[in-house]
C-alpha positions in Angstrom: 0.0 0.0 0.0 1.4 3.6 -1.0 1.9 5.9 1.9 0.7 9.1 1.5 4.7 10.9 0.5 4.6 7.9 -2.6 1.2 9.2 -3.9 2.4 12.6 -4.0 5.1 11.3 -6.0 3.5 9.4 -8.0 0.9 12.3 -9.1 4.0 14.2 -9.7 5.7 12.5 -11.3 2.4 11.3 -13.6 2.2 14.9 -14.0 5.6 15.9 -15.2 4.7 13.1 -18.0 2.0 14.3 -19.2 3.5 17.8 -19.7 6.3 16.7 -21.7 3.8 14.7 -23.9 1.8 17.5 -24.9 4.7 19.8 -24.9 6.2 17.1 -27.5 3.2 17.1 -29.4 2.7 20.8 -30.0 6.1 21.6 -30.4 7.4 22.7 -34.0 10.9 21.2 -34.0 11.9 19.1 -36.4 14.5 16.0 -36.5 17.2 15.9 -39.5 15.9 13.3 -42.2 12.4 13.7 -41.4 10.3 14.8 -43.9 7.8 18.5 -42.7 5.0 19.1 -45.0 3.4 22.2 -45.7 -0.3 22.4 -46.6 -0.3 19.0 -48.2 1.1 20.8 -51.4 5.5 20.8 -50.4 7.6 18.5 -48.6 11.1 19.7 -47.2 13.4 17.3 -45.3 16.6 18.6 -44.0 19.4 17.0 -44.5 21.9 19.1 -42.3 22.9 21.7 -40.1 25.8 23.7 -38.8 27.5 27.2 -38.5 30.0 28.6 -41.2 32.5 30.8 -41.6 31.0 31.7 -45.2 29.5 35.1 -45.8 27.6 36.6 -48.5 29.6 38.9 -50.0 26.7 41.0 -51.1 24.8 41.9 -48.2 26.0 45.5 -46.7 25.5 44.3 -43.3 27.9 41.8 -42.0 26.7 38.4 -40.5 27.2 37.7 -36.7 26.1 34.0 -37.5 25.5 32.2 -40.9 23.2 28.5 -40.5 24.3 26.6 -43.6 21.4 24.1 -44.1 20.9 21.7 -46.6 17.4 20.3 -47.5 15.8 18.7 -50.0 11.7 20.2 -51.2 9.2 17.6 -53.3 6.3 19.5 -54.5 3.6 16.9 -53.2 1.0 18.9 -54.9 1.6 17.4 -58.4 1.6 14.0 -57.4 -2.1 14.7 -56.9 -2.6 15.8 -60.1 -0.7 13.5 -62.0 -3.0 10.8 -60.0 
């Protein structure tokens, strides 16, 4: 039988669970290799990530940071067509 200190715990910790779940669920982060659609019309899976040293020479404004990311984009909205 669960004392009354283990229930607590236990409805915490059930708790803490369920927050990450949903948190999980809602969240708008995306793993590399997995494909993200948008509106049932594009598909864009990334297929890296990382910082460079690389700048665009033609910007007036210097770069802090530069994100070099490499992706790959299927246009899902002719495939219904075709079909």
């Amino acid at each position: 039988m669960l004392d009354v200190l283990q229930k607590q715990r236990l409805i915490h910790l059930l708790k803490k669970t369920e927050q990450k779940r949903r948190k999980e669920k809602n969240s708008n982060e995306a793993k590399l290799g997995a494909p993200i659609t948008f509106d049932k019309e594009a598909e864009i899976t990334v297929k890296t990530a990382a910082w460079t040293d690389e700048r665009n020479q033609f910007l007036d404004k210097p770069a802090k940071k530069v994100l070099l990311v490499t992706y790959d984009v299927k246009k899902t909205f002719l495939t219904k067509i075709i079909q």
